[in-house]
C-alpha positions as CSV (number, residue, x, y, z in Angstrom):
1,X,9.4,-12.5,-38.7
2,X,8.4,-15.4,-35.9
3,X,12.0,-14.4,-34.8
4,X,11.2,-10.7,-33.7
5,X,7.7,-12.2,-32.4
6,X,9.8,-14.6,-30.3
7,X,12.4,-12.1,-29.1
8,X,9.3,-9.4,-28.1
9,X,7.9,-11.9,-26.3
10,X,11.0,-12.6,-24.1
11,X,11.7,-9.5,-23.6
12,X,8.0,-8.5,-22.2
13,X,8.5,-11.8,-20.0
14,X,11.6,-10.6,-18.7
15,X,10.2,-7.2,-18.0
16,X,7.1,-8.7,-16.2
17,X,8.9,-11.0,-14.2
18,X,11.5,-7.6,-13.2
19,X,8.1,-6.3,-11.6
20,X,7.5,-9.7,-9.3
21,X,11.2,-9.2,-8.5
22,X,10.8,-5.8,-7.6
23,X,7.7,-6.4,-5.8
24,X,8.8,-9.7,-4.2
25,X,11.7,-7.2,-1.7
26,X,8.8,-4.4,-0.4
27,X,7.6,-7.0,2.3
28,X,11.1,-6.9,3.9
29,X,11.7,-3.3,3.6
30,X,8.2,-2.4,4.8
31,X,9.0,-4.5,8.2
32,X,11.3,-2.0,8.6
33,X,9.7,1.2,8.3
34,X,12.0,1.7,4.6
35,X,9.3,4.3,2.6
36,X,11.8,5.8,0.1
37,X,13.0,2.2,-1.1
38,X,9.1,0.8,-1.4
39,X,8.8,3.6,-3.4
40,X,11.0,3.8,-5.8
41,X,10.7,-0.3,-6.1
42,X,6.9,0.2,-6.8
43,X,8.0,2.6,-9.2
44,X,10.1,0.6,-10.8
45,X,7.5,-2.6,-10.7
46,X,5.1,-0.5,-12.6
47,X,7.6,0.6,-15.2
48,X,8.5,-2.6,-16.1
49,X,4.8,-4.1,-16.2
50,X,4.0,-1.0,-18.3
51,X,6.8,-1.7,-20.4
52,X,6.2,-5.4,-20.8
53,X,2.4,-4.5,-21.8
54,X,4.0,-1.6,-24.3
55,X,6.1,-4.3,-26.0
56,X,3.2,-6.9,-26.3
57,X,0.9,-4.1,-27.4
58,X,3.0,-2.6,-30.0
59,X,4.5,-5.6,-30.9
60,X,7.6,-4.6,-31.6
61,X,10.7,-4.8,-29.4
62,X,11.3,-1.2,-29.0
63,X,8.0,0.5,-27.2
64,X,8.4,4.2,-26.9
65,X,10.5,5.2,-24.3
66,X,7.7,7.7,-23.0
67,X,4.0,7.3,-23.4
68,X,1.3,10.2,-23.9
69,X,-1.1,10.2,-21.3
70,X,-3.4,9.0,-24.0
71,X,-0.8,5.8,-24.5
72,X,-0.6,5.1,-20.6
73,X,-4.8,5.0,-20.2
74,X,-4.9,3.0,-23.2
75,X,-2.5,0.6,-21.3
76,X,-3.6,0.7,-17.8
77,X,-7.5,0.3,-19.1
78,X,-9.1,-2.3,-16.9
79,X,-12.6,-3.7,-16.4
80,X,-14.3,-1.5,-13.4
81,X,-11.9,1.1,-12.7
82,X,-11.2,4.4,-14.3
83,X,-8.3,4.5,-16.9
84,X,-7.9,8.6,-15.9
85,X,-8.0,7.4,-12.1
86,X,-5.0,4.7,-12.3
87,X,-2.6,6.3,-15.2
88,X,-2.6,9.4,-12.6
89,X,-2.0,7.2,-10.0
90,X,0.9,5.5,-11.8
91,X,2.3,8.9,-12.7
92,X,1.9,10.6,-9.4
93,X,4.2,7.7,-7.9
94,X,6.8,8.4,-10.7
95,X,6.7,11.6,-9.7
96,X,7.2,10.9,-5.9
97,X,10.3,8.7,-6.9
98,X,11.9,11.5,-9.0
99,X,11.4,14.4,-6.6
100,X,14.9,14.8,-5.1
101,X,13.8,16.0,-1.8
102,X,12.4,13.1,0.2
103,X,12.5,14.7,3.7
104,X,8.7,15.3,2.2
105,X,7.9,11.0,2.9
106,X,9.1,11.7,6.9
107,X,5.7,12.7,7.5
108,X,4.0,9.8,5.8
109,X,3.1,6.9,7.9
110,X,3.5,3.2,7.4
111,X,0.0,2.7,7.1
112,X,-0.2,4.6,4.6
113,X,2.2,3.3,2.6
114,X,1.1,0.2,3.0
115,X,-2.1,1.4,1.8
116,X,-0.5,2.7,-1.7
117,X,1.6,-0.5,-2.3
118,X,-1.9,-2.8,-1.9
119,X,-3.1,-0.5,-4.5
120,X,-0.1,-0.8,-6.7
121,X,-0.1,-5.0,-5.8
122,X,-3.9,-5.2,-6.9
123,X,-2.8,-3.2,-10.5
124,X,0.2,-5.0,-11.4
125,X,-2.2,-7.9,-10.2
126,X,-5.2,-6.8,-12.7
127,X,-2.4,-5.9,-15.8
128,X,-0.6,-9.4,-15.3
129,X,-4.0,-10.6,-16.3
130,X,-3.9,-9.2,-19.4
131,X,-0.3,-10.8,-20.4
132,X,0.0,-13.8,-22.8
133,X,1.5,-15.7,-20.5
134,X,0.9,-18.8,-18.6
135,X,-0.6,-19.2,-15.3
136,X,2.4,-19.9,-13.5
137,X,4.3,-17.0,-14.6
138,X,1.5,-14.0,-13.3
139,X,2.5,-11.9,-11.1
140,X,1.2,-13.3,-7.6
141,X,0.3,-10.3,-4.9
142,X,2.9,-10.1,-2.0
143,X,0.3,-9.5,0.3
């Protein structure tokens, strides 16, 4: 049994330090006016801290592969800010990243993107709090 425990707790590790990863490549691609690739990377950084917070929740070293919206608010609650508010937030940027037709993001400025990825860097800063990890190994903003 403290085998599985062990393993879990790797593999949520691994996930949350996929997000920093993730995160840690926006800066460069934002100097260059790259939307569709912050996207999908702060897509993917958000998976992966939701996954890593599924597999510490549940325990267990397979999390469901989808979560209710019920399952996502329970995850994403956070002291201050509405669970409703950021678990449509997280999905309306999944949905962004899965629409095919991205001529849609030509109109969107860099300013506001930047504005979106603060507000995914401050989450995936707020959730990292809630890991049982140590201090070193939190996700640390990019900004």
């Amino acid at each position: 049994m403290s085998n599985i425990n062990n393993q879990h707790e790797i593999e949520s590790l691994k996930s949350h330090n996929l997000c920093q990863t993730y995160m840690d490549f926006i800066p460069l691609l934002l100097d260059e006016g790259n939307i569709v690739p912050c996207l999908i990377l702060s897509d993917r950084a958000l998976t992966c801290m939701i996954r890593a917070l599924a597999l510490q929740e549940h325990n267990s070293l397979f999390p469901p592969q989808v979560l209710t919206l019920e399952e996502l608010i329970l995850l994403l609650s956070t002291e201050g800010t509405s669970e409703l508010d950021l678990a449509l937030f997280v999905s309306s940027i999944h949905f962004f990243v899965q629409y095919t037709d991205f001529s849609l993001f030509r109109y969107m400025k860099i300013t506001q993107l930047c504005h979106l990825i603060h507000k995914v860097d401050d989450l995936l800063c707020q959730l990292s709090l809630r890991m049982y990890i140590s201090r070193e190994e939190l996700y640390h903003s990019i900004f």
